[in-house]
SESE-647979 format. One line per field, with one value per residue: x, y, z of N, C-alpha, C in turn. Coordinates in nm, 2 decimals, decimal comma, padded with zeros to 4 digits. Each point is the difference from the previous one (the first is absolute). Layout:
n_px <- [X_...] .
n_py <- [Y_...] .
n_pz <- [Z_...] .
ca_px <- [X_...] .
ca_py <- [Y_...] .
ca_pz <- [Z_...] .
c_px <- [X_...] .
c_py <- [Y_...] .
c_pz <- [Z_...] .
end
This chain:
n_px <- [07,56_00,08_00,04_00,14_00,02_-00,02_00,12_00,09_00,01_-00,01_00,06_00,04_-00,01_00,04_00,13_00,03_-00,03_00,11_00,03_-00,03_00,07_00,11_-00,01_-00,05_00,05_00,11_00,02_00,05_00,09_00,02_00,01_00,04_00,07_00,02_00,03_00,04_00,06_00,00_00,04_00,04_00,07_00,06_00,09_00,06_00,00_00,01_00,07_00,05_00,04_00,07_00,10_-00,01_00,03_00,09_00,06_00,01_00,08_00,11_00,02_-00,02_00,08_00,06_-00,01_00,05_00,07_00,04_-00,06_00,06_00,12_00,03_00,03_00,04_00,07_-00,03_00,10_00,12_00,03_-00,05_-00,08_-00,02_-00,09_00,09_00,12_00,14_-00,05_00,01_00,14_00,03_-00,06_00,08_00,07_00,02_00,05_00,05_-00,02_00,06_00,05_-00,01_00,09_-00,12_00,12_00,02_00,11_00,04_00,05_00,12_-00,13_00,07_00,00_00,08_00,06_-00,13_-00,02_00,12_00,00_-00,09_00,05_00,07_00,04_-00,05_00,08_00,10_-00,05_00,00_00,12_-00,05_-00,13_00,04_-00,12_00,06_-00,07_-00,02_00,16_-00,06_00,04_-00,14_00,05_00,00_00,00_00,08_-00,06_00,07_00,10_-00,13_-00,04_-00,09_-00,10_-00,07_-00,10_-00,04_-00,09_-00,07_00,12_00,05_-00,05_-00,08_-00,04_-00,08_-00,03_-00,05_-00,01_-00,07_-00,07_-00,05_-00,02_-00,05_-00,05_-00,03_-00,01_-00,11_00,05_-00,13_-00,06_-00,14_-00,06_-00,09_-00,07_-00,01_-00,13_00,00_00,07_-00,08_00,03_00,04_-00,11_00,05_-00,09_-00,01_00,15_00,06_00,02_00,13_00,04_00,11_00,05_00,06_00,09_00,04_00,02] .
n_py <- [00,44_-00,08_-00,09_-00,06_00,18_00,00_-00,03_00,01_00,13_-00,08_-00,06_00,12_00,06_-00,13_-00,01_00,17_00,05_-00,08_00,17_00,14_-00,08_-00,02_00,14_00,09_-00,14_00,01_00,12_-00,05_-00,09_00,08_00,12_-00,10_-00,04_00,10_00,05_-00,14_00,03_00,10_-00,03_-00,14_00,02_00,11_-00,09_-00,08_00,10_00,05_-00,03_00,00_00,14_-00,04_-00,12_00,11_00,12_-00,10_-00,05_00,11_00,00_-00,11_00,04_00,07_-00,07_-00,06_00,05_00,09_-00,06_-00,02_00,12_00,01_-00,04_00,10_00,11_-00,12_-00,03_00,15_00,05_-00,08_00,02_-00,14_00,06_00,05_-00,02_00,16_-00,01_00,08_-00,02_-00,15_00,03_00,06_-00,10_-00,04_00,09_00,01_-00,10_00,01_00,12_-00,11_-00,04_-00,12_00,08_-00,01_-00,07_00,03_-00,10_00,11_-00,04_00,08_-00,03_-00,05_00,05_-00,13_00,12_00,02_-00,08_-00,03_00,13_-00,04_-00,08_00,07_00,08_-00,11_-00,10_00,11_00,05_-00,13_00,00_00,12_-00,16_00,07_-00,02_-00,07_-00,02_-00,09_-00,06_00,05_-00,13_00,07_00,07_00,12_00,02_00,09_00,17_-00,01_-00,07_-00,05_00,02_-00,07_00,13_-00,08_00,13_-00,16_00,02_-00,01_-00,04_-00,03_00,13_00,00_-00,17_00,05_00,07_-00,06_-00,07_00,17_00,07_-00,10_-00,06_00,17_-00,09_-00,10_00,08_-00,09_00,01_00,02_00,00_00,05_-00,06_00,05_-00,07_00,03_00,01_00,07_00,04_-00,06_-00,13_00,00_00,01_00,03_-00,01_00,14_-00,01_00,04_00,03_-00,06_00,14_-00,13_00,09_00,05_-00,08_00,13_00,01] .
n_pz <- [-05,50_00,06_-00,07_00,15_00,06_-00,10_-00,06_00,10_-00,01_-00,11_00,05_00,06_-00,08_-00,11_00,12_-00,03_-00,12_-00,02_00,07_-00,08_-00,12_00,06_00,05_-00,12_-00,05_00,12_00,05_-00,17_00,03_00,09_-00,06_-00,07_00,12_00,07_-00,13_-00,03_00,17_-00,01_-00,10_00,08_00,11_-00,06_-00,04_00,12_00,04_-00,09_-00,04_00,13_-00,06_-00,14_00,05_00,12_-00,08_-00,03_00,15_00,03_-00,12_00,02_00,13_-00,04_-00,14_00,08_00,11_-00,10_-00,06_00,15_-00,02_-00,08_-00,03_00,15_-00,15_-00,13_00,11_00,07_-00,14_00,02_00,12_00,06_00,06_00,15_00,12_00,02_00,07_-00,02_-00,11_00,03_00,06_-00,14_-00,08_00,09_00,08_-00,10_-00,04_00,10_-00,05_-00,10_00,09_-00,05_-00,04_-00,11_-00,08_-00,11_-00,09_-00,07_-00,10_-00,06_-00,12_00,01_00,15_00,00_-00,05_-00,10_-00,02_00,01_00,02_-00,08_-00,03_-00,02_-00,05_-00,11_00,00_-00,01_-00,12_-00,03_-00,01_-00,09_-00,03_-00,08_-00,05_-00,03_-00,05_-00,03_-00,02_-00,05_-00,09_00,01_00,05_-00,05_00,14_-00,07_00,06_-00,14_00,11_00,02_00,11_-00,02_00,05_-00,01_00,04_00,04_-00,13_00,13_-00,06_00,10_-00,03_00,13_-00,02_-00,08_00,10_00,10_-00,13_-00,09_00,18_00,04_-00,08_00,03_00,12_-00,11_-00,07_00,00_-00,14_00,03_-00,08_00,12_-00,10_-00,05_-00,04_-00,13_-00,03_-00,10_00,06_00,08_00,00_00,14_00,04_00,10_00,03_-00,05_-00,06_00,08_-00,09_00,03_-00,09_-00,04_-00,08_-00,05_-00,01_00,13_-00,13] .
ca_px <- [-00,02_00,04_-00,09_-00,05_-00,07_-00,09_-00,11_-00,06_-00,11_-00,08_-00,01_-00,09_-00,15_-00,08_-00,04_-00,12_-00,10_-00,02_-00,03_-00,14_-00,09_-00,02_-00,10_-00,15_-00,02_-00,06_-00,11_-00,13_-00,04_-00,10_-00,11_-00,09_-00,04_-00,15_-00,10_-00,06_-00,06_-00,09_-00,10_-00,07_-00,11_-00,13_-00,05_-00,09_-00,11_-00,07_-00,06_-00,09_-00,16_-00,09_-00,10_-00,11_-00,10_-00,03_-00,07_-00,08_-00,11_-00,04_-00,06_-00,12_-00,10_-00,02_-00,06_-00,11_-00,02_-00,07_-00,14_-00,10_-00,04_-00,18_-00,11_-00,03_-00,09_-00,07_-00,16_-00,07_-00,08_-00,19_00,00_-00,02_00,01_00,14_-00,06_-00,06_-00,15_-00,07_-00,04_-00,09_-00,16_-00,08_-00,05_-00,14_-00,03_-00,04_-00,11_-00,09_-00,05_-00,12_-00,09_00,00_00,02_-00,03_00,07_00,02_00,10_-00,03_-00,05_00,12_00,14_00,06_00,07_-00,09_-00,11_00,13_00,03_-00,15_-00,02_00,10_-00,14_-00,15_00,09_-00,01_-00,14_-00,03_00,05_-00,04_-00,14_-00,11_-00,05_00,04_-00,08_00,13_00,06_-00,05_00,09_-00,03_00,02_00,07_00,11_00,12_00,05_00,16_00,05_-00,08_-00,11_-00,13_-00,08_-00,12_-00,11_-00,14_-00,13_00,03_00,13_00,05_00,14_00,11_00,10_00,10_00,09_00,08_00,04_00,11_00,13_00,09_00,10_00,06_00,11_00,06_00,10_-00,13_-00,16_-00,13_-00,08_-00,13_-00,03_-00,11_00,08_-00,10_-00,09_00,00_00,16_00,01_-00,10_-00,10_00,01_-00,07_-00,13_00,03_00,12_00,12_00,15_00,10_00,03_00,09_00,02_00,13_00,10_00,04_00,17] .
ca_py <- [-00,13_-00,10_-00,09_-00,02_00,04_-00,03_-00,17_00,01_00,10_-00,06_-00,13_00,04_00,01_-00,10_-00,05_00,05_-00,06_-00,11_-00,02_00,00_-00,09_-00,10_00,09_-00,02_-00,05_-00,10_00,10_00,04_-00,13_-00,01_00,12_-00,06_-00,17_00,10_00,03_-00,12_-00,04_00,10_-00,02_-00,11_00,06_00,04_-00,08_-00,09_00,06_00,02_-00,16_-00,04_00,04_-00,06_-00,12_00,00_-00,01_-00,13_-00,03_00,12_00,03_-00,11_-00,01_00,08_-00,09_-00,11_00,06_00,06_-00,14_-00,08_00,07_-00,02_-00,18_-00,04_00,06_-00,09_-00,13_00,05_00,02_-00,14_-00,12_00,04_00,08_-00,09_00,08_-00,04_-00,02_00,15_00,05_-00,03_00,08_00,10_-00,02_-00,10_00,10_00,07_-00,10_-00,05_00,04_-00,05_-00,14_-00,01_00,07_-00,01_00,08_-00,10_00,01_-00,05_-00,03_-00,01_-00,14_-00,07_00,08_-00,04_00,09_00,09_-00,12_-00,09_00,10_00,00_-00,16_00,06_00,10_-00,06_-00,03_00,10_00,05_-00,09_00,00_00,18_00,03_00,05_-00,08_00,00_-00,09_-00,07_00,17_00,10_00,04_00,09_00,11_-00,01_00,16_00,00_00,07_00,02_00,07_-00,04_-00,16_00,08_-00,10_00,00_-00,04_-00,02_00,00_00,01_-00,01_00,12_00,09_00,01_-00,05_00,01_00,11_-00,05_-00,10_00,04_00,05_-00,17_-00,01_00,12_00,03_-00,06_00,07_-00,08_00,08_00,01_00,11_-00,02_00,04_-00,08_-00,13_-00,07_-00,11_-00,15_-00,04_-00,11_-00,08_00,00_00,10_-00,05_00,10_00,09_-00,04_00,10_-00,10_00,04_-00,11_00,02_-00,01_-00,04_00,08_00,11_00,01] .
ca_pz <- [00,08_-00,07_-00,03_00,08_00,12_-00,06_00,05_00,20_00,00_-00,07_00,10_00,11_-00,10_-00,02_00,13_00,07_-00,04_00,07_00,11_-00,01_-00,03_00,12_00,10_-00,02_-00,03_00,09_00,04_-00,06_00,04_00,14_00,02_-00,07_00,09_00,08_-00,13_-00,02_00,07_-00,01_-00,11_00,02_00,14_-00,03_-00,10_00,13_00,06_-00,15_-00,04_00,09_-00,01_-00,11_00,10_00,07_-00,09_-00,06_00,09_00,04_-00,18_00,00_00,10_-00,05_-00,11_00,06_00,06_-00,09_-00,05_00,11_00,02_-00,15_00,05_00,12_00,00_-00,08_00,07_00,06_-00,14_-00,12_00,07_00,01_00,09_00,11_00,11_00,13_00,19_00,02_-00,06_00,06_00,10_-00,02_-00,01_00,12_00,07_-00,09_-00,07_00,14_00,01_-00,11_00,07_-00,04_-00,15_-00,11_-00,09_-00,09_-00,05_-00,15_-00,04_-00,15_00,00_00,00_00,03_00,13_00,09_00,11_00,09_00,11_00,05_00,08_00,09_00,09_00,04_00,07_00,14_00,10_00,09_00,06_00,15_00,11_00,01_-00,15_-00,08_-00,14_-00,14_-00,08_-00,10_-00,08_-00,12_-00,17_00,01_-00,12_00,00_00,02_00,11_00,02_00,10_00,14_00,02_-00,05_00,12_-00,09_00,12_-00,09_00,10_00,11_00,06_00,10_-00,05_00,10_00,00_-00,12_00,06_00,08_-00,08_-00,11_00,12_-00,01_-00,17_-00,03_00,12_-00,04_-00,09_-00,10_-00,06_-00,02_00,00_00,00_-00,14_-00,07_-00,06_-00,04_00,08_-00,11_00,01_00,11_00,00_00,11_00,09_00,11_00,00_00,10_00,07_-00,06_-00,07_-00,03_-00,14_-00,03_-00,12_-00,08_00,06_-00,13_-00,07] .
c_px <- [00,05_-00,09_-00,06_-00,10_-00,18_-00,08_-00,03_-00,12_-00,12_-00,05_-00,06_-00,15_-00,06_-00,03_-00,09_-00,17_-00,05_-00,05_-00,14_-00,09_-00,03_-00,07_-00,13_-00,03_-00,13_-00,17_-00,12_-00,06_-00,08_-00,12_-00,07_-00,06_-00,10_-00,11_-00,05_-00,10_-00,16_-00,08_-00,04_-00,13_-00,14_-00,11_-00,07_-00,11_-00,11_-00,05_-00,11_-00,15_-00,07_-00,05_-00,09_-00,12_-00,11_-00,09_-00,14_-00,16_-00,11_-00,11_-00,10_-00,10_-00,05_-00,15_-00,17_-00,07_-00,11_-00,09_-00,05_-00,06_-00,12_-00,12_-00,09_-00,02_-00,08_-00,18_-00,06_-00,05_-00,12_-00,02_-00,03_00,00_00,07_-00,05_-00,07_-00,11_-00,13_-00,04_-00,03_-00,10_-00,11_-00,09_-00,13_-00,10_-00,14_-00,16_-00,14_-00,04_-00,13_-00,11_00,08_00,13_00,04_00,14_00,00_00,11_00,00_00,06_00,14_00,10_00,05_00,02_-00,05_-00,11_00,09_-00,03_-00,15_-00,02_00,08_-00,11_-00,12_00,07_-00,03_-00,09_-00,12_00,06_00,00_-00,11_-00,05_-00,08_00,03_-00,01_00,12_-00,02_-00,08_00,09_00,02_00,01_00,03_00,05_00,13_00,05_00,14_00,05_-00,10_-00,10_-00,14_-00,11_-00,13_-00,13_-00,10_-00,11_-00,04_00,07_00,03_00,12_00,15_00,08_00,12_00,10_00,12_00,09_00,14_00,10_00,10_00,08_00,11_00,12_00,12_00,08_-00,07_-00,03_-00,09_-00,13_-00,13_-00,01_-00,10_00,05_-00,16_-00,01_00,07_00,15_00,05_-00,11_-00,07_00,03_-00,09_-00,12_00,04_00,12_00,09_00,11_00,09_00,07_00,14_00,06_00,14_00,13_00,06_00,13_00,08] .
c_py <- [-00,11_-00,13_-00,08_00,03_00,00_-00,15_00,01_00,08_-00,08_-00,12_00,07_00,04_-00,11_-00,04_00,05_-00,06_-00,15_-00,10_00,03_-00,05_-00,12_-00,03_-00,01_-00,08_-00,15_00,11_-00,01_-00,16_-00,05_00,07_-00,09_-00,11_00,07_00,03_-00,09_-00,06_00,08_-00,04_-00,11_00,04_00,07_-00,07_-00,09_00,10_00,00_-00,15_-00,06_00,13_-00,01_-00,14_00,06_00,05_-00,06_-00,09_00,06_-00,02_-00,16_-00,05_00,12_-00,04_-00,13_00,05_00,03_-00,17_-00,05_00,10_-00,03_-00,17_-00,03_00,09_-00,06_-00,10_00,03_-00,03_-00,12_-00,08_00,05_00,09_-00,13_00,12_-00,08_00,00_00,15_00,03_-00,05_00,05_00,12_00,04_-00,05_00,10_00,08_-00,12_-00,08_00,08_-00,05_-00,16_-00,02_00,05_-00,09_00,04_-00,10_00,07_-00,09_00,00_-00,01_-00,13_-00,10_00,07_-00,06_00,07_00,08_-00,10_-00,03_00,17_00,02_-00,09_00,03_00,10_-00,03_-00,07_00,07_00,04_-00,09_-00,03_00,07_00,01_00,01_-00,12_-00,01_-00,11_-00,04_00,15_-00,02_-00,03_00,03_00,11_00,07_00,18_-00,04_00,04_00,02_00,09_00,06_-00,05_00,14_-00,06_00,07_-00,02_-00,02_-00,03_00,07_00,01_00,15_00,06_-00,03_-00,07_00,01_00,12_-00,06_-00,11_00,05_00,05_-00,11_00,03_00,10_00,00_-00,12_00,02_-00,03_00,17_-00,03_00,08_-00,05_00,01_-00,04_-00,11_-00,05_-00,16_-00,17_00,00_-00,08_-00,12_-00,02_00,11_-00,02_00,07_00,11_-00,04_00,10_-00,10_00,04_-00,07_00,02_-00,01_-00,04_00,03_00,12_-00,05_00,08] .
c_pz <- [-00,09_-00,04_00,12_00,02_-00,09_00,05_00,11_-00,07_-00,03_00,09_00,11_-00,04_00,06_00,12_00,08_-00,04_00,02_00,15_00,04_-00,06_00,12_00,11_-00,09_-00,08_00,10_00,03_-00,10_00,00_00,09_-00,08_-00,13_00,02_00,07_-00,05_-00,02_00,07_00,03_-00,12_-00,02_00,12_-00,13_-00,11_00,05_00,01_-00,10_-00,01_00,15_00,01_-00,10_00,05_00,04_-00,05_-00,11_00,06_00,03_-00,10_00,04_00,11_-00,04_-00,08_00,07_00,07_-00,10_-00,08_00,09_00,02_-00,10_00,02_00,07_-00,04_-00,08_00,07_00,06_-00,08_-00,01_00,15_00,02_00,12_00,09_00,12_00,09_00,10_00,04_-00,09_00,09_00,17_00,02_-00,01_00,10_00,08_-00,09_-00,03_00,14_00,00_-00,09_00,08_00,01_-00,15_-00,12_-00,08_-00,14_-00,05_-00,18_-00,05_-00,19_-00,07_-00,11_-00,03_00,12_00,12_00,10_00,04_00,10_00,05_00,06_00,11_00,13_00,10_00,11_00,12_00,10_00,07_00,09_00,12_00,10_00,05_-00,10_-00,04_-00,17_-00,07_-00,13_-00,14_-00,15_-00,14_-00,11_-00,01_-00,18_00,03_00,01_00,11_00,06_00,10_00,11_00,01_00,00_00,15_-00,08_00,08_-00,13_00,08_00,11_00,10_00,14_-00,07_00,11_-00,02_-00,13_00,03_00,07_-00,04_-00,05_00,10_00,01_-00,11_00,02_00,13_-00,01_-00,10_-00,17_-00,07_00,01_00,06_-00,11_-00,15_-00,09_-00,11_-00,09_00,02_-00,10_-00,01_00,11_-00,11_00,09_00,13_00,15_00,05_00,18_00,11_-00,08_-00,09_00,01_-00,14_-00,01_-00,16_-00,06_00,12_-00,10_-00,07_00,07] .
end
């Protein structure tokens, strides 16, 4: 083969290959503009489910924050009877019209005098006879109200008192209560005593 036919020979080589470089060249260009596009898309995707998750975590703590929040305001405010307690207690409460009941309160404890005063209210408006609140109390009775039959007192009513309280959603429950832990005490009247609010 002469030197020519060499070079042609040689020139068609290169051309050939040139050619396929020409052909897969543009092919791996697309197949990596595709690629690209595919690995942004999945990268969008990714990144918008870590957002949502994020979102997701956030609206969860938020959420937990605001229970905790109303369960501490729940603690720290004074008690008071709702609409619904009160109409709870009415229907039981209605059977004491007219009777005796004496209310106390432990002795400078704002919270539970304002919760007795409350109390005696009520039941005044249901009929009950109720005699100004009682502020010497010295029970604690953490987390419910105590109904105390003295003297002579009708057990009944002290039944029907603690039914009231209990259909109101009120702990309490009938309980003996020494004598020298009231300063004063109403002669044969059931009491109702209110003690500490619970922690």
């Amino acid at each position: 083969m002469t030197p020519e036919e060499t070079a042609i020979e040689t020139l068609r080589r290169w051309s050939h290959i040139l050619l396929w470089v020409s052909i897969v060249l543009p092919a791996l260009g697309a197949l990596a503009a595709g690629a690209r596009y595919y690995v942004e898309r999945y990268e969008k995707q990714l990144s918008a489910r870590i957002t949502s998750a994020a979102i997701q975590q956030a609206k969860q703590d938020v959420a937990a924050a605001r229970t905790e929040l109303s369960e501490i305001k729940e603690k720290s405010s004074p008690r008071r009877l709702s609409v619904e307690q009160r109409k709870g207690m009415l229907p039981t409460i209605a059977k004491l019209k007219g009777r005796p009941v004496a209310i106390a309160c432990r002795m400078m404890d704002g919270e539970s005098c304002d919760y007795a005063t409350e109390l005696a209210t009520f039941l005044r408006e249901a009929g009950c006879q109720v005699p100004e609140p009682i502020k010497t109390s010295l029970n604690d009775l953490s987390g419910h109200l105590a109904v105390a039959v003295h003297g002579k007192a009708d057990i009944e009513v002290a039944k029907v008192l603690v039914a009231a309280l209990q259909a109101a959603g009120i702990p309490a429950r009938i309980e003996a209560i020494q004598s020298n832990s009231l300063g004063t005490w109403y002669q044969d009247v059931v009491h109702l005593i209110v003690g500490r609010k619970a922690p």
